[in-house]
Backbone as XML, in Angstrom:
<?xml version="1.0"?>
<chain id="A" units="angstrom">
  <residue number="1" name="UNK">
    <atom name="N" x="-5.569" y="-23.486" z="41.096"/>
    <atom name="CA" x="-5.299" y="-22.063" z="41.112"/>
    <atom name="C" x="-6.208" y="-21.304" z="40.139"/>
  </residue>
  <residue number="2" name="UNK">
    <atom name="N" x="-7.063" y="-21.980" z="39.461"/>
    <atom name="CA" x="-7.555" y="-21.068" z="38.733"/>
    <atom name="C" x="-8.911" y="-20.787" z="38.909"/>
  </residue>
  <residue number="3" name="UNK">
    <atom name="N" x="-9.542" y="-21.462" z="40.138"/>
    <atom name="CA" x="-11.040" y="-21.108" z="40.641"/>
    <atom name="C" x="-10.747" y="-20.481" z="41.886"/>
  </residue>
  <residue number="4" name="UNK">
    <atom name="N" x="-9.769" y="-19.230" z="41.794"/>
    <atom name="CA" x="-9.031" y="-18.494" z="43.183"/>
    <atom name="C" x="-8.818" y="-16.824" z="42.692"/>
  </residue>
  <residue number="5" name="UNK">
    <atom name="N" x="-9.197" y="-16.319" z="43.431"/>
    <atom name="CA" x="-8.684" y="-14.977" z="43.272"/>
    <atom name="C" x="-7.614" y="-14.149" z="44.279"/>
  </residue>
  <residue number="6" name="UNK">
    <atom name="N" x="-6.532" y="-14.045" z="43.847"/>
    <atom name="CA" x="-5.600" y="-13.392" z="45.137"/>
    <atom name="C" x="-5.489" y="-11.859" z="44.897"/>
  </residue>
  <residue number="7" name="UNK">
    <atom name="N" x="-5.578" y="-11.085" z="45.807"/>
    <atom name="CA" x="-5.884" y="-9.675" z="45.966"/>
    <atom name="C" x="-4.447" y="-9.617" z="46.852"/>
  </residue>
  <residue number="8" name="UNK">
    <atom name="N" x="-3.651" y="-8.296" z="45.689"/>
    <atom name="CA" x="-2.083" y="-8.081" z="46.223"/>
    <atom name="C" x="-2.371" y="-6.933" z="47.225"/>
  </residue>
  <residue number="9" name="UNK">
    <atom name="N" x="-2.165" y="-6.518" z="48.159"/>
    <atom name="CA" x="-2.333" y="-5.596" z="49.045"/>
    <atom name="C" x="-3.579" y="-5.083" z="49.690"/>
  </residue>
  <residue number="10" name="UNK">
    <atom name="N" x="-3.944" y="-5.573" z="50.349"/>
    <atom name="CA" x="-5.590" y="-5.794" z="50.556"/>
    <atom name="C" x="-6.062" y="-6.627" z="51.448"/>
  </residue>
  <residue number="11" name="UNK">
    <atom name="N" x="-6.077" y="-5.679" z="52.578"/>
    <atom name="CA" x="-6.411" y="-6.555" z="53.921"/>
    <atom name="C" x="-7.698" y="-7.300" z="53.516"/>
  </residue>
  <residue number="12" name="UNK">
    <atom name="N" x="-8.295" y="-8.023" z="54.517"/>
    <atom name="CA" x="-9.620" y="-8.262" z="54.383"/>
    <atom name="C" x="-10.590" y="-7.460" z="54.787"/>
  </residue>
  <residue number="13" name="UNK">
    <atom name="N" x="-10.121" y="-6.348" z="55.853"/>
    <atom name="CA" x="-10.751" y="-5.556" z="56.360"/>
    <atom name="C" x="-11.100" y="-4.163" z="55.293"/>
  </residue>
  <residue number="14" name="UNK">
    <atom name="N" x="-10.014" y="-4.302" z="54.173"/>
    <atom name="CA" x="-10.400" y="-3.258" z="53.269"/>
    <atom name="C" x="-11.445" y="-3.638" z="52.460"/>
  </residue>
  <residue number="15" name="UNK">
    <atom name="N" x="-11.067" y="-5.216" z="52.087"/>
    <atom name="CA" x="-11.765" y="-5.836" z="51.009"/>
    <atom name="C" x="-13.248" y="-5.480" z="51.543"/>
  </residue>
  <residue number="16" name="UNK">
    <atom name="N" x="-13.710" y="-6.192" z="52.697"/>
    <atom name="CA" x="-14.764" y="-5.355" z="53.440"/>
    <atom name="C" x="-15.632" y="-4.229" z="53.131"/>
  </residue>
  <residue number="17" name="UNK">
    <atom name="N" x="-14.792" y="-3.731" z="53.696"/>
    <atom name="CA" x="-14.692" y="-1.703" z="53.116"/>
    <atom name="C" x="-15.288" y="-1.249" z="52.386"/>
  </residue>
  <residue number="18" name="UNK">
    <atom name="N" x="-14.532" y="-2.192" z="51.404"/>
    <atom name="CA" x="-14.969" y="-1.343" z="49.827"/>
    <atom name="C" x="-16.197" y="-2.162" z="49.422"/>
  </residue>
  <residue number="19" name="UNK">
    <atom name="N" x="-16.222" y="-3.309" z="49.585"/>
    <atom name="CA" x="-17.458" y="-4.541" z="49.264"/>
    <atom name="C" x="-18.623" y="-3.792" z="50.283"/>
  </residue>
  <residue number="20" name="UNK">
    <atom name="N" x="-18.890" y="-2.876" z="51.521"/>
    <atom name="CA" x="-19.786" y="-2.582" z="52.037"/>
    <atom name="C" x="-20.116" y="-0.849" z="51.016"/>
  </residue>
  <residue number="21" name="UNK">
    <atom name="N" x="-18.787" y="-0.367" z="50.808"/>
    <atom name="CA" x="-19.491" y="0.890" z="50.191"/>
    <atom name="C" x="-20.159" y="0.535" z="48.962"/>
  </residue>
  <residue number="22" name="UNK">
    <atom name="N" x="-19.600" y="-0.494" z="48.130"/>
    <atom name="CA" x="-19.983" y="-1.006" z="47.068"/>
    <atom name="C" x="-21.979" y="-1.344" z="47.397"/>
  </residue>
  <residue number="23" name="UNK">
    <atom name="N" x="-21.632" y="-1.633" z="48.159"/>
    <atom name="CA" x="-23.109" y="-2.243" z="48.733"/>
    <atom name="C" x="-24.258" y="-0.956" z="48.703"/>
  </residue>
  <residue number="24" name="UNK">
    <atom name="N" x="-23.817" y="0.019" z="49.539"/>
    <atom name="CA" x="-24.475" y="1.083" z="49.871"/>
    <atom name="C" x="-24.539" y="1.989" z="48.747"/>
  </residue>
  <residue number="25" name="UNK">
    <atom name="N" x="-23.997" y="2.013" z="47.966"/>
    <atom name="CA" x="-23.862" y="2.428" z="46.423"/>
    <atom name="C" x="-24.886" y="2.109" z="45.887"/>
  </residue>
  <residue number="26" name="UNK">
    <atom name="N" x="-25.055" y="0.607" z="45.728"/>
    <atom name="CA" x="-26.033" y="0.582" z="45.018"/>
    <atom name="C" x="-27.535" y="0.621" z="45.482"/>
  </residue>
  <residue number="27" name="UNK">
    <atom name="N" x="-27.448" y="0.555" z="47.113"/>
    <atom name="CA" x="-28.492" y="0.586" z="47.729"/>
    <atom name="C" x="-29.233" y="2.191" z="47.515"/>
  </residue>
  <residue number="28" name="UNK">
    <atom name="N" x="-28.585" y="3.220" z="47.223"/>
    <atom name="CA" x="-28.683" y="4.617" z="47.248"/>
    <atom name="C" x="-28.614" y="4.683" z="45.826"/>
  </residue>
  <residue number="29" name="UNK">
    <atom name="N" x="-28.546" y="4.370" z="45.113"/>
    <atom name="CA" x="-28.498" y="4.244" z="43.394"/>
    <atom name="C" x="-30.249" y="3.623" z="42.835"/>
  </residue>
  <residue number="30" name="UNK">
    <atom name="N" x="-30.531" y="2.891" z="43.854"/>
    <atom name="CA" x="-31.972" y="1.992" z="43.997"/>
    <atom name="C" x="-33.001" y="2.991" z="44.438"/>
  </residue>
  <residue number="31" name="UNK">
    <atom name="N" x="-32.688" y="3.231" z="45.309"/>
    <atom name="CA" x="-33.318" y="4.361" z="46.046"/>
    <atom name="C" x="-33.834" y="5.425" z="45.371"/>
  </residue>
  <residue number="32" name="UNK">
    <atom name="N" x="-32.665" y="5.878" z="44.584"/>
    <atom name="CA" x="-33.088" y="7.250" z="43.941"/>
    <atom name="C" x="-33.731" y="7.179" z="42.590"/>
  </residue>
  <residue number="33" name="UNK">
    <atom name="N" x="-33.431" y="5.991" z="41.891"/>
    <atom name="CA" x="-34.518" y="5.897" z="40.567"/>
    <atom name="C" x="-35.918" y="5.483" z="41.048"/>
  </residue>
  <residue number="34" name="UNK">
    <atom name="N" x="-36.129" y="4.883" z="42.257"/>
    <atom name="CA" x="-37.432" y="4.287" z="43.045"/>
    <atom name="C" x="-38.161" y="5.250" z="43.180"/>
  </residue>
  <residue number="35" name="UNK">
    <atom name="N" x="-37.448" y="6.718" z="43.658"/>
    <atom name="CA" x="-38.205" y="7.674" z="43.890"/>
    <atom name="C" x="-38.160" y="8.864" z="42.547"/>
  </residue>
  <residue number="36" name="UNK">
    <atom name="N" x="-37.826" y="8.639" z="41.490"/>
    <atom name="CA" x="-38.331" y="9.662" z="40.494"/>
    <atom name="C" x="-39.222" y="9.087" z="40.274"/>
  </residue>
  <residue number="37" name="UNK">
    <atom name="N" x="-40.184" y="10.652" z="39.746"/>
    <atom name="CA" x="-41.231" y="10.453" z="39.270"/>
    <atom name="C" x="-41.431" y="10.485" z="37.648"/>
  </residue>
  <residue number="38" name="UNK">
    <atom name="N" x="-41.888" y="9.569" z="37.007"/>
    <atom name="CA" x="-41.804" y="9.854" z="35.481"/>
    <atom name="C" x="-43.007" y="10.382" z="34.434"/>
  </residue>
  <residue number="39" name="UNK">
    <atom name="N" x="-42.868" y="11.328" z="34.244"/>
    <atom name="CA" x="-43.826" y="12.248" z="33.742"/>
    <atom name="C" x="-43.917" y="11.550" z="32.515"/>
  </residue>
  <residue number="40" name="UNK">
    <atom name="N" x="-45.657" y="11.301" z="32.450"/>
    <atom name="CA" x="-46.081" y="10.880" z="30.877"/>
    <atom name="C" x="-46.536" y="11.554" z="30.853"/>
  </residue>
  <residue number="41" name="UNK">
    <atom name="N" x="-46.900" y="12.269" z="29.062"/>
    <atom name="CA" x="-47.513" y="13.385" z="28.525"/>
    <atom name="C" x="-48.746" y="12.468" z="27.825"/>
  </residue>
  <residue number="42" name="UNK">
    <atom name="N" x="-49.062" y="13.245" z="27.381"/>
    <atom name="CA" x="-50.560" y="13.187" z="26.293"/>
    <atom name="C" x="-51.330" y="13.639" z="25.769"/>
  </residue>
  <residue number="43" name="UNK">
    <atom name="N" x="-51.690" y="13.501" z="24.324"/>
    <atom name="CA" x="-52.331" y="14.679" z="23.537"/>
    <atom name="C" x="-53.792" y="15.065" z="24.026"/>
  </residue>
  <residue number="44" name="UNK">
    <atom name="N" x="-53.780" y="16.287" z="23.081"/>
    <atom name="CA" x="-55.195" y="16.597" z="23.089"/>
    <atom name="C" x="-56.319" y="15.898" z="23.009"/>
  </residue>
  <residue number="45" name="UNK">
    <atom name="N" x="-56.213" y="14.511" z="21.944"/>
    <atom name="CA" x="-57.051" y="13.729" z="21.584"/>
    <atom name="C" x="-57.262" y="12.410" z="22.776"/>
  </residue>
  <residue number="46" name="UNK">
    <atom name="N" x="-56.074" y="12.602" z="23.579"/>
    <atom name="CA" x="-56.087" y="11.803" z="24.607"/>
    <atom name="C" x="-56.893" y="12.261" z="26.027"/>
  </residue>
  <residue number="47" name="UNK">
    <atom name="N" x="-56.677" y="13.486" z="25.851"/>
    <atom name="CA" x="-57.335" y="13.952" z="26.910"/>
    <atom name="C" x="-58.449" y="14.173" z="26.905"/>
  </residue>
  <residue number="48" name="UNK">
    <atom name="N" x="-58.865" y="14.069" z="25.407"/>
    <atom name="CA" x="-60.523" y="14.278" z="25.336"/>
    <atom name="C" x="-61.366" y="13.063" z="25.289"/>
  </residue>
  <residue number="49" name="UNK">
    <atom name="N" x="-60.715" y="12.020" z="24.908"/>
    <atom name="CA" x="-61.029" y="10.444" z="25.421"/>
    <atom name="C" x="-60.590" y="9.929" z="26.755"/>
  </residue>
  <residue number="50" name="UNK">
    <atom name="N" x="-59.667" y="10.345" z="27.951"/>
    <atom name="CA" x="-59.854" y="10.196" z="29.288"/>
    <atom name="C" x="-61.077" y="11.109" z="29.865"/>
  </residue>
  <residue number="51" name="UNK">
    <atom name="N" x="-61.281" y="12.487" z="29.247"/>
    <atom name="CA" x="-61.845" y="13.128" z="29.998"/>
    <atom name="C" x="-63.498" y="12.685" z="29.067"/>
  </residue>
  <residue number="52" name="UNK">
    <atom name="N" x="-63.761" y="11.925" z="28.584"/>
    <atom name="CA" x="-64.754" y="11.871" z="27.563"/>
    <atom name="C" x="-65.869" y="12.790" z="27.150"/>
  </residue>
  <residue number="53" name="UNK">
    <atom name="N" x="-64.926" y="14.009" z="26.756"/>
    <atom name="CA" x="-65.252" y="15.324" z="25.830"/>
    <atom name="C" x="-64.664" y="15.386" z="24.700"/>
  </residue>
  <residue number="54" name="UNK">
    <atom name="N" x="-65.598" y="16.513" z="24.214"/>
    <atom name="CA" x="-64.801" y="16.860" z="22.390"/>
    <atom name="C" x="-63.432" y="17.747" z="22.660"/>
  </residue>
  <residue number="55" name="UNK">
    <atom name="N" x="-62.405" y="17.569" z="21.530"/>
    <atom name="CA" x="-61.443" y="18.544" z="21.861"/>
    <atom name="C" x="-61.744" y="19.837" z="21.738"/>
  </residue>
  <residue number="56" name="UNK">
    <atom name="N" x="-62.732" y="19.878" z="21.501"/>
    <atom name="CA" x="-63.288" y="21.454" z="21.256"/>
    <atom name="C" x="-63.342" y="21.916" z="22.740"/>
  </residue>
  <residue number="57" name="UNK">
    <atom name="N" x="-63.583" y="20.768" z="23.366"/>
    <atom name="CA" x="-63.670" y="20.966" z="25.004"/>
    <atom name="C" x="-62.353" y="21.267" z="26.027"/>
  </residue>
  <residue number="58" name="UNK">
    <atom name="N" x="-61.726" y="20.569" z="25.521"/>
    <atom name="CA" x="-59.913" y="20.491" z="25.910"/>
    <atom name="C" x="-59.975" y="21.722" z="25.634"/>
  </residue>
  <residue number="59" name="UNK">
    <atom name="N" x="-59.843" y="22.532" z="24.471"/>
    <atom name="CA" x="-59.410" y="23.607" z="23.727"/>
    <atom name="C" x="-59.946" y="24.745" z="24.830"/>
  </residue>
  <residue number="60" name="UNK">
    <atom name="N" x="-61.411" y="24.819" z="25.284"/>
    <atom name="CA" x="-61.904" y="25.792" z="26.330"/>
    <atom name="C" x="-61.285" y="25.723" z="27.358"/>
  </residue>
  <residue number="61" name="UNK">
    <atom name="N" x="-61.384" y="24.627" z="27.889"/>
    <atom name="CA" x="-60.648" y="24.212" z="29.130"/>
    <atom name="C" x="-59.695" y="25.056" z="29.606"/>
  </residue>
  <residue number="62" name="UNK">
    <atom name="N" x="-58.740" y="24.598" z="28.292"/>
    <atom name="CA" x="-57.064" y="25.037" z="28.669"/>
    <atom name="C" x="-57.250" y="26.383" z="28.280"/>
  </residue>
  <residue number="63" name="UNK">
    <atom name="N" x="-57.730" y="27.125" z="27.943"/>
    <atom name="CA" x="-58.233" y="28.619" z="27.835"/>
    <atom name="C" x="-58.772" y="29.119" z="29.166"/>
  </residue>
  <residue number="64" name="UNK">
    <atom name="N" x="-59.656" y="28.652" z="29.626"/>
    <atom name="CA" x="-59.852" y="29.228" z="31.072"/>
    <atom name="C" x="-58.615" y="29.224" z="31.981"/>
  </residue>
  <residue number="65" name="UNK">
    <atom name="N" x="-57.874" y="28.173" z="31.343"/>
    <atom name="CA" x="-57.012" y="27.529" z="33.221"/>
    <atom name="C" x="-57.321" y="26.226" z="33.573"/>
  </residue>
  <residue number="66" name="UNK">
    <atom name="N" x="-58.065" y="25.692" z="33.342"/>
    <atom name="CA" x="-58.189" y="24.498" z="33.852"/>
    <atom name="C" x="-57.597" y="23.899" z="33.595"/>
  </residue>
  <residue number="67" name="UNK">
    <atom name="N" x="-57.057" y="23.405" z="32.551"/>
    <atom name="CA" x="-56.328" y="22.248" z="32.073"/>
    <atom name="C" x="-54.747" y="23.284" z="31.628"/>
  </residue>
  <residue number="68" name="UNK">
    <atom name="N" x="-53.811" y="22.720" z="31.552"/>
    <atom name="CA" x="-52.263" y="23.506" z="31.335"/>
    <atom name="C" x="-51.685" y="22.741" z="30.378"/>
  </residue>
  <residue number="69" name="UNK">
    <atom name="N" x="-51.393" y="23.302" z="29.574"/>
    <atom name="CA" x="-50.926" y="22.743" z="27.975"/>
    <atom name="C" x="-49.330" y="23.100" z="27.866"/>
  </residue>
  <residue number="70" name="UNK">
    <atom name="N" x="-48.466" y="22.337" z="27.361"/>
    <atom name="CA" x="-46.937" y="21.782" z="27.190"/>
    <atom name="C" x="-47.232" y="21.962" z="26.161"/>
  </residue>
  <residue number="71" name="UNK">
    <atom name="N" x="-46.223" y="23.622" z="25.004"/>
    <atom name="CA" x="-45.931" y="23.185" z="23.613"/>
    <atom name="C" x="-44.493" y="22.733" z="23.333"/>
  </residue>
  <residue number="72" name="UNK">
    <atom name="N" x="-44.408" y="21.616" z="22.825"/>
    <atom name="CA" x="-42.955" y="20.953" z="22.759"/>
    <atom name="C" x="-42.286" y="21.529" z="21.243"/>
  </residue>
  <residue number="73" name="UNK">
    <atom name="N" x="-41.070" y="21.450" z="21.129"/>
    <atom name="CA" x="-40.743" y="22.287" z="20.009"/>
    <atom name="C" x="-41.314" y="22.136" z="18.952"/>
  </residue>
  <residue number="74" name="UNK">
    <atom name="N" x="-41.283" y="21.103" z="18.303"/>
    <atom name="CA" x="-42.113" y="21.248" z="16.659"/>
    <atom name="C" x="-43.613" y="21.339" z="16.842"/>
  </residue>
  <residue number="75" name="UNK">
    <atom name="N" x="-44.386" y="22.212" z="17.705"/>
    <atom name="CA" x="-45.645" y="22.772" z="18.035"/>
    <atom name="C" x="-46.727" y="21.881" z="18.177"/>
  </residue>
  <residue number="76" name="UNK">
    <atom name="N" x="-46.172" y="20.921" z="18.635"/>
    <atom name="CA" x="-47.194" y="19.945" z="19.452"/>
    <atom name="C" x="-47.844" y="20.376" z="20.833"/>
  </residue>
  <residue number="77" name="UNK">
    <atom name="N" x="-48.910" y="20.056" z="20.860"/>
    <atom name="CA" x="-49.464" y="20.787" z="22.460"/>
    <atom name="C" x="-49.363" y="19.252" z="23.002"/>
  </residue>
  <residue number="78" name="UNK">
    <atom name="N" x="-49.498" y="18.945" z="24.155"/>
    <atom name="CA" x="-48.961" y="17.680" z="25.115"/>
    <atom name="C" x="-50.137" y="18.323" z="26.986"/>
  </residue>
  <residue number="79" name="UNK">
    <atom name="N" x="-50.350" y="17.403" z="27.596"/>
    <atom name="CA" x="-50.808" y="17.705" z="28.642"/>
    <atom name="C" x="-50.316" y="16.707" z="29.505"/>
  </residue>
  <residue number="80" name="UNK">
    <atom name="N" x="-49.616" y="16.997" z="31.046"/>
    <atom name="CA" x="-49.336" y="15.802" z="31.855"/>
    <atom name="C" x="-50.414" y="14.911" z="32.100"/>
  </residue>
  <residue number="81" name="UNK">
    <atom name="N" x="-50.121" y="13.940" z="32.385"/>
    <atom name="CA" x="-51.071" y="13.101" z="32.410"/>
    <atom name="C" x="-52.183" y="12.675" z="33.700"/>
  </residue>
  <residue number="82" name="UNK">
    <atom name="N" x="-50.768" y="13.030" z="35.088"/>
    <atom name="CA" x="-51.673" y="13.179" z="36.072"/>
    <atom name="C" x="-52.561" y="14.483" z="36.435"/>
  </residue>
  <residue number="83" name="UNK">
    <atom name="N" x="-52.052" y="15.499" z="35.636"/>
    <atom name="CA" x="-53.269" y="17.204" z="36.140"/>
    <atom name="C" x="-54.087" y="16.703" z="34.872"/>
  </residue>
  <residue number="84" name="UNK">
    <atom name="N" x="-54.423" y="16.125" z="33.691"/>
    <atom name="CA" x="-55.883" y="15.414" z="33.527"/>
    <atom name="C" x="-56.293" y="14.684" z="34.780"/>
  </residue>
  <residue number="85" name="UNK">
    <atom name="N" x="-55.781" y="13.606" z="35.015"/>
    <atom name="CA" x="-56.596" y="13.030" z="35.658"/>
    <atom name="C" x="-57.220" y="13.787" z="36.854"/>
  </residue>
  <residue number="86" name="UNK">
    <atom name="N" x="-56.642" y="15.195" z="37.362"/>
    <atom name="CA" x="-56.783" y="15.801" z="38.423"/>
    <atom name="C" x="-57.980" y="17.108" z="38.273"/>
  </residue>
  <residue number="87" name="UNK">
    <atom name="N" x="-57.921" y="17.015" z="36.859"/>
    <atom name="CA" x="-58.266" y="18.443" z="36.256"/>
    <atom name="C" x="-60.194" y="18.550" z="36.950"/>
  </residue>
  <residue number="88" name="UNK">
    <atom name="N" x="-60.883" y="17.127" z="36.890"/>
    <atom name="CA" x="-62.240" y="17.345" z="36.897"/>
    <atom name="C" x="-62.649" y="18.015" z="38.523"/>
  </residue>
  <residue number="89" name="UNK">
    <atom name="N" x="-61.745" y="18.017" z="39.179"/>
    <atom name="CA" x="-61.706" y="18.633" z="40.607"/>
    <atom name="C" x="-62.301" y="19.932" z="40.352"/>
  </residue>
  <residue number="90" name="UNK">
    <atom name="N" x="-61.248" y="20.996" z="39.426"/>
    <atom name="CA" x="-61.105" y="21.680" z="39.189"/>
    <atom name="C" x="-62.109" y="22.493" z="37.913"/>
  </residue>
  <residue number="91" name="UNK">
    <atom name="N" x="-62.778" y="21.521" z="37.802"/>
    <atom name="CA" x="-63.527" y="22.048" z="36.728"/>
    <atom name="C" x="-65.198" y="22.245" z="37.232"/>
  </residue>
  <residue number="92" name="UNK">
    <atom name="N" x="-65.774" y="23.466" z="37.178"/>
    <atom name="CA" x="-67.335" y="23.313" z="37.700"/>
    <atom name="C" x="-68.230" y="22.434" z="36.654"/>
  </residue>
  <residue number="93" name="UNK">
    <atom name="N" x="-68.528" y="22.894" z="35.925"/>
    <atom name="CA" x="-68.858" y="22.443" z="35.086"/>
    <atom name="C" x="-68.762" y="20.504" z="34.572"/>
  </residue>
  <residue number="94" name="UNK">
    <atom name="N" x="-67.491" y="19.750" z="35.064"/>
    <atom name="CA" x="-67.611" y="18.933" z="35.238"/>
    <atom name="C" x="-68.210" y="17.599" z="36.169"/>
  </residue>
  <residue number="95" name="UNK">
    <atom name="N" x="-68.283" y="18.564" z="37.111"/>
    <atom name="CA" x="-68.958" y="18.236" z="37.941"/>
    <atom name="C" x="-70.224" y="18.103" z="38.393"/>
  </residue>
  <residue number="96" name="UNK">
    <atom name="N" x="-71.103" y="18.821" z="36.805"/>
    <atom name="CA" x="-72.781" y="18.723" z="37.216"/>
    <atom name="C" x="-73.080" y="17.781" z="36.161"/>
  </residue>
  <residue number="97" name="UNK">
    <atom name="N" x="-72.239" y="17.016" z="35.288"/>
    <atom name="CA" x="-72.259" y="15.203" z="34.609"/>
    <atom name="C" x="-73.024" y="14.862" z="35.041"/>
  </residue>
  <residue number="98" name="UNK">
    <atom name="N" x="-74.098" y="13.941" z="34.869"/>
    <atom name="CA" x="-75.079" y="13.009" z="34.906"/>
    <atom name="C" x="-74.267" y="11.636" z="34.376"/>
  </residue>
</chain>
């Protein structure tokens, strides 16, 4: 009796039931962290070593528009990480690199 579990009121068809919503629960619980997207940030100094410019360069950049700067409360500037990687599209000037 003690490698047994007895369930007092509880068809099998409920047990079922609940063992399939249980199922789909977590299947839809899977699902939805699968599909967030998780935003990494990154500094100025980061972006001027992906984008391999001076931050003096970042600094113009994000002055024109090109690049979009995140100040987080204690006055950190931050940039997403994928509009760097997206930014040289967008930039003329980057684009005449040798």
């Amino acid at each position: 009796m003690l490698n047994s579990t007895i369930l007092h009121n509880l068809s099998p068809e409920e047990f079922t039931n609940r063992f399939q919503r249980l199922e789909d629960l977590i299947i839809n619980i899977t699902s939805t962290i699968a599909k967030k997207q998780i935003i990494e940030f990154v500094s100025r100094e980061e972006v001027a070593d992906i984008l391999k410019c001076d931050i003096s360069t970042v600094h113009n950049w994000t002055k024109k528009g090109y690049l979009k700067k995140y100040s987080m409360g204690d006055g950190k500037i931050l940039y997403r990480l994928q509009e760097v990687l997206d930014a040289p599209k967008h930039i003329p000037s980057f684009n005449k690199r040798k």
